[in-house]
Structures are given as structure tokens and as C-alpha cells.
LOGUFI-768005 format. One record per residue: residue number from 0; residue in three letters; chain; x, y, z of N, C-alpha, C in turn. Coordinates in Angstrom, 2 decimals. Each point is the difference from the previous one (the first is absolute). Layout:
BEGIN
(rec NUM ALA A (X Y Z) (X Y Z) (X Y Z)) ...
***
This chain:
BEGIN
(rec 0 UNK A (-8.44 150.32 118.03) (0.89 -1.09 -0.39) (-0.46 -1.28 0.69)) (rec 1 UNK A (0.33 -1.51 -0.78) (-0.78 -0.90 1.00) (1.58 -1.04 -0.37)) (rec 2 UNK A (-0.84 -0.74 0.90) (1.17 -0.99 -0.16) (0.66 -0.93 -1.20)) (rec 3 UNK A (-0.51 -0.14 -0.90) (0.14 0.21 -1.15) (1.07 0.68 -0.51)) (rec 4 UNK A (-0.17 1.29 0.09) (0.48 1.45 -0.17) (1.23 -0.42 0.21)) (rec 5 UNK A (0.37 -0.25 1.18) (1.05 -0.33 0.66) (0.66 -1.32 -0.65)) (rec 6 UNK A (-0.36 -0.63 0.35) (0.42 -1.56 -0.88) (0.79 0.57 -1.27)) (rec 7 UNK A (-0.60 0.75 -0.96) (-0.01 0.26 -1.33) (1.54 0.88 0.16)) (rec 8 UNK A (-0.16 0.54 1.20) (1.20 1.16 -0.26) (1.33 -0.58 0.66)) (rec 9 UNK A (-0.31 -0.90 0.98) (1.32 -0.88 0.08) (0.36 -0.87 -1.23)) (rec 10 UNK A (-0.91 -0.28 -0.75) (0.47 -1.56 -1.16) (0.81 1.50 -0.77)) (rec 11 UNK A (-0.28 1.10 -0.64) (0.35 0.93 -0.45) (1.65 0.66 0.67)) (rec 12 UNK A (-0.11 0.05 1.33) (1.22 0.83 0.38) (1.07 -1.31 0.58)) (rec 13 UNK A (-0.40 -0.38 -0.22) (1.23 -1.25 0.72) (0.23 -0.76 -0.66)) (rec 14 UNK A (-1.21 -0.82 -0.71) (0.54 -1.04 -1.53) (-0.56 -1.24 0.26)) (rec 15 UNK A (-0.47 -0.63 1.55) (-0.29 -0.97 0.22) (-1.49 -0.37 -1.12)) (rec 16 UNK A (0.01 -1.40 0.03) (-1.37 -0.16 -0.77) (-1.26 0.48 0.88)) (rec 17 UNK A (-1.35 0.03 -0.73) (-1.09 0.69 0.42) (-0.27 -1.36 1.36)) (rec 18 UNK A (-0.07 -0.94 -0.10) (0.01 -0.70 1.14) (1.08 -0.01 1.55)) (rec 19 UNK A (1.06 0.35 -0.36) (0.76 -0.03 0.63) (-0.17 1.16 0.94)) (rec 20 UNK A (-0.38 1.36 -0.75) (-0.09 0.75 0.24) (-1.34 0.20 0.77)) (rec 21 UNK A (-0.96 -0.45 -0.32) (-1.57 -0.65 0.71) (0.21 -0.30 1.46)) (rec 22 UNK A (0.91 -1.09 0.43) (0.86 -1.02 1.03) (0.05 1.45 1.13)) (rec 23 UNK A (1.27 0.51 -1.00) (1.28 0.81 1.01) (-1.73 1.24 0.30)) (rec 24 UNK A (-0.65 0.81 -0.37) (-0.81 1.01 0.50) (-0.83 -1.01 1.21)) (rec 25 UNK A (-0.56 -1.37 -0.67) (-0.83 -0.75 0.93) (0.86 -0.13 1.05)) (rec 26 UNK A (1.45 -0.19 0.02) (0.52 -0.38 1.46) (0.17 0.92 0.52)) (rec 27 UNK A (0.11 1.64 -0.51) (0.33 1.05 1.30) (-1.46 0.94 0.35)) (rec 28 UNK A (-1.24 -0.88 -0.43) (-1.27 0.31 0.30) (-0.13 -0.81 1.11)) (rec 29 UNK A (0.22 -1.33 0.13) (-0.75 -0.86 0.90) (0.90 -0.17 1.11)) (rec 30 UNK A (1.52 0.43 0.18) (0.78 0.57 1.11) (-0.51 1.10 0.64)) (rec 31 UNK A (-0.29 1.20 -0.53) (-0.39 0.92 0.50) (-1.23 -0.14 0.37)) (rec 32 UNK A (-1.12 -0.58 -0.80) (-1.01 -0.48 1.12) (0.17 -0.65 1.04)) (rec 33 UNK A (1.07 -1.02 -0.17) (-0.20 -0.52 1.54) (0.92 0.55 0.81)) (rec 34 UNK A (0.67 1.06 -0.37) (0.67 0.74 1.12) (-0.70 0.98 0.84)) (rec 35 UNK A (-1.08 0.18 -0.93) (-1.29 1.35 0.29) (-0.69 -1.17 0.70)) (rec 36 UNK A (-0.35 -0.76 0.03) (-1.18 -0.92 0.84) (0.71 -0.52 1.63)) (rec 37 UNK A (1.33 0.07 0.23) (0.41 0.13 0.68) (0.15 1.13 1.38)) (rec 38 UNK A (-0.39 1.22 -0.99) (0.02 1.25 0.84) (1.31 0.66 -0.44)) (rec 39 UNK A (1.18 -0.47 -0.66) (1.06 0.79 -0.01) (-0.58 1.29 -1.00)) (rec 40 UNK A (1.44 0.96 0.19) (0.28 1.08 -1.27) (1.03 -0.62 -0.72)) (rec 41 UNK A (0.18 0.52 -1.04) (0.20 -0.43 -1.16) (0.96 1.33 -0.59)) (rec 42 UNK A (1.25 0.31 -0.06) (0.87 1.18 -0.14) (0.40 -0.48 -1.37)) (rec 43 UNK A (-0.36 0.86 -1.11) (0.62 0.28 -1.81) (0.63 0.86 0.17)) (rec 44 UNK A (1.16 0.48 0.19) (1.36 0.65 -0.27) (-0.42 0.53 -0.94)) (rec 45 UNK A (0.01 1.56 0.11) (-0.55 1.03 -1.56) (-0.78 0.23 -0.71)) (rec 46 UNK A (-1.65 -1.43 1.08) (-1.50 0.25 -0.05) (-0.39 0.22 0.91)) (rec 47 UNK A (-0.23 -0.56 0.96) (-0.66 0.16 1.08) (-0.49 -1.14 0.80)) (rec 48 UNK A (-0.34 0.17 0.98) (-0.44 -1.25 1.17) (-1.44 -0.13 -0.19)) (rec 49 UNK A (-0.57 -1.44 -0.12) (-1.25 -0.44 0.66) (0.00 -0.44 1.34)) (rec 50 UNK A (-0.87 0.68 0.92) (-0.11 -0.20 0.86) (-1.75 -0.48 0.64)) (rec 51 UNK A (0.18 -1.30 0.76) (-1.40 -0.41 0.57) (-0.24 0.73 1.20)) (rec 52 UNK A (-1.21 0.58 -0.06) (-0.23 1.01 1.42) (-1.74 -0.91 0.70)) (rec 53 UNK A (0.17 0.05 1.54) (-1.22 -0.44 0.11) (-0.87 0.98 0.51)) (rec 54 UNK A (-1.72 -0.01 -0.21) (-0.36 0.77 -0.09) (-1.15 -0.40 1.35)) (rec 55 UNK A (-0.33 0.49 1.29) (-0.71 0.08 0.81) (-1.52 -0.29 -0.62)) (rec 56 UNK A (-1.09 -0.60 0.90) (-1.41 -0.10 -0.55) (-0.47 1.35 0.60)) (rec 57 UNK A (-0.99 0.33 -0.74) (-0.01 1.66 0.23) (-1.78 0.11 -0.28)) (rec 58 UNK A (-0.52 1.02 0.39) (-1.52 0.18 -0.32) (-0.58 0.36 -1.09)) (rec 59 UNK A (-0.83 0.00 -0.43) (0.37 0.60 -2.05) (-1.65 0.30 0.58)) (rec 60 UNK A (-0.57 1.16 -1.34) (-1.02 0.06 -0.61) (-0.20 -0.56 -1.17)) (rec 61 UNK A (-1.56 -0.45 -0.11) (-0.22 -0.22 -1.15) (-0.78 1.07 -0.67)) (rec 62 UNK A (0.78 0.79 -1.29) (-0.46 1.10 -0.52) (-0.99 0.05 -0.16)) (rec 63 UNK A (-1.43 -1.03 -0.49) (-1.12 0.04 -0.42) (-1.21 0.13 1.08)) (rec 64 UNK A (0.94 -0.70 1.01) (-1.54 -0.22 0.91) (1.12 0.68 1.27)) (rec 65 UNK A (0.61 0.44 0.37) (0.67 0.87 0.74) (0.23 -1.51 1.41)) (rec 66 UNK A (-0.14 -1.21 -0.28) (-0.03 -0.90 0.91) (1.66 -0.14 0.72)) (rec 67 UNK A (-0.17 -0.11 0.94) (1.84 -0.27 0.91) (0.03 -1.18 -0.66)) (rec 68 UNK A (1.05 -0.40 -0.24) (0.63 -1.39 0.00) (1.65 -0.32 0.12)) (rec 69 UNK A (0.23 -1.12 0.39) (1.09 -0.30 0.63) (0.96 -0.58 -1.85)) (rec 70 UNK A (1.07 0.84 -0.33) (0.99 -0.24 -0.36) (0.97 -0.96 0.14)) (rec 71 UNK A (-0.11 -1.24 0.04) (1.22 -1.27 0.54) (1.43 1.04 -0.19)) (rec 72 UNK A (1.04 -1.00 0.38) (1.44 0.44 0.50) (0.38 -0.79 -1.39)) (rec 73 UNK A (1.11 0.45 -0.18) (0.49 -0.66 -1.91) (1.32 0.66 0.04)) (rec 74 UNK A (0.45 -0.90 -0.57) (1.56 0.80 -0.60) (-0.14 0.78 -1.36)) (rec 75 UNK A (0.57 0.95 0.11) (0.44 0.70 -1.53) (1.41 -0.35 -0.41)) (rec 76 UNK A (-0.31 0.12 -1.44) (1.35 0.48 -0.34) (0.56 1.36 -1.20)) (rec 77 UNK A (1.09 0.83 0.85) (-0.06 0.90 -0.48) (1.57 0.06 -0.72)) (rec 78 UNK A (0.25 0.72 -1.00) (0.74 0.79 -0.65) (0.71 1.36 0.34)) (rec 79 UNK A (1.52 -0.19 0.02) (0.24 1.55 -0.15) (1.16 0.08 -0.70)) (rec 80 UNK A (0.48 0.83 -0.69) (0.98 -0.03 -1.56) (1.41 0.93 0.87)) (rec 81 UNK A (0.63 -1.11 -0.88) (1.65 0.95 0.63) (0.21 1.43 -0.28)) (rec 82 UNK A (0.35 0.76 0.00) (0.37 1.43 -0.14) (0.64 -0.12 -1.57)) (rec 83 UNK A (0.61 -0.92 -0.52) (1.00 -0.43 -1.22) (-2.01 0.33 -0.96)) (rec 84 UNK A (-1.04 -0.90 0.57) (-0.84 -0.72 -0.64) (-0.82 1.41 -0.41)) (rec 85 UNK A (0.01 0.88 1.37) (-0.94 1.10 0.04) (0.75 1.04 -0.81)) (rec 86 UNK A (1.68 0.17 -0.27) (0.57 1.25 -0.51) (-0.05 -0.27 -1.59)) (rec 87 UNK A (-0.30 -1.71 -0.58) (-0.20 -0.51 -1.28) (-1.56 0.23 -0.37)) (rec 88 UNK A (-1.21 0.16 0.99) (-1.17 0.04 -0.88) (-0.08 2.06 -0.09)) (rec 89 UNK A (0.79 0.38 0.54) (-0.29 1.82 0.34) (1.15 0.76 -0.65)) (rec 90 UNK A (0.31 -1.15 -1.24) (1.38 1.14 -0.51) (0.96 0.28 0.76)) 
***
């Protein structure tokens, strides 16, 4: 599904025009990015939380030439689905 997808299915389930509806997905995309660029989590009631985790610089191989190299430190961000989210994709 892309964003699009989405757009299309709010102008569809709610009634607003295809622009309007464009707006309202664009504004709870670019909140949640900047709530994620912040470092917070992010709690959906009956989806699940995004959460930013940071991740230590660490030693890595490089598979080809078996060379050490240094991994920088980076934030992730991870996903995990409410129990509501997980008992809806497993029947």
C-alpha cells in the first residue's frame, strides 16, 4: 500500500475531497516524523508503538574481504503491534 493508497481510502471512507484528504494523511505523516526525529515513542491505541532505539557503534565484518570495520552509532526505529493488532492479523 503507498501513500496514495491511503489518501484514496480516506477521500473514500470519510467523504472529504481527494485534496483535503491529501492535507489530513500529509499532516499526521509529518507530526509523526517529527515526533520520531525527536527520539520520542509514539503509542496507537489498538496498533502499536513506534519506538526510536539507539544503537551503540559496534565492529562489523565485511562479508567479502572478511575486513573489521567500525559500524557508526545510529538510531533505529522500531515497531511493535498491539496484541488487538497481532490477535487481528492471526485470526
Amino acid at each position: 500500500m503507498t501513500k496514495a493508497d491511503i489518501i484514496e481510502n480516506v477521500y473514500a471512507k470519510i467523504g472529504f475531497s481527494k485534496k483535503e484528504s491529501a492535507e489530513i494523511v500529509e499532516a499526521v505523516f509529518d507530526t509523526m516524523k517529527e515526533i520520531l526525529e525527536r527520539g520520542e515513542k509514539i503509542k496507537i491505541s489498538g496498533f502499536g508503538n513506534f519506538i526510536v532505539r539507539e544503537k551503540k557503534s559496534r565492529i562489523g565484518r565485511n562479508p567479502q574481504t572478511g575486513e573489521e570495520i567500525e559500524i557508526c552509532a545510529r538510531r533505529v526505529l522500531t515497531f511493535r503491534p498491539s496484541q488487538v493488532l497481532k490477535t487481528a492479523l492471526n485470526g
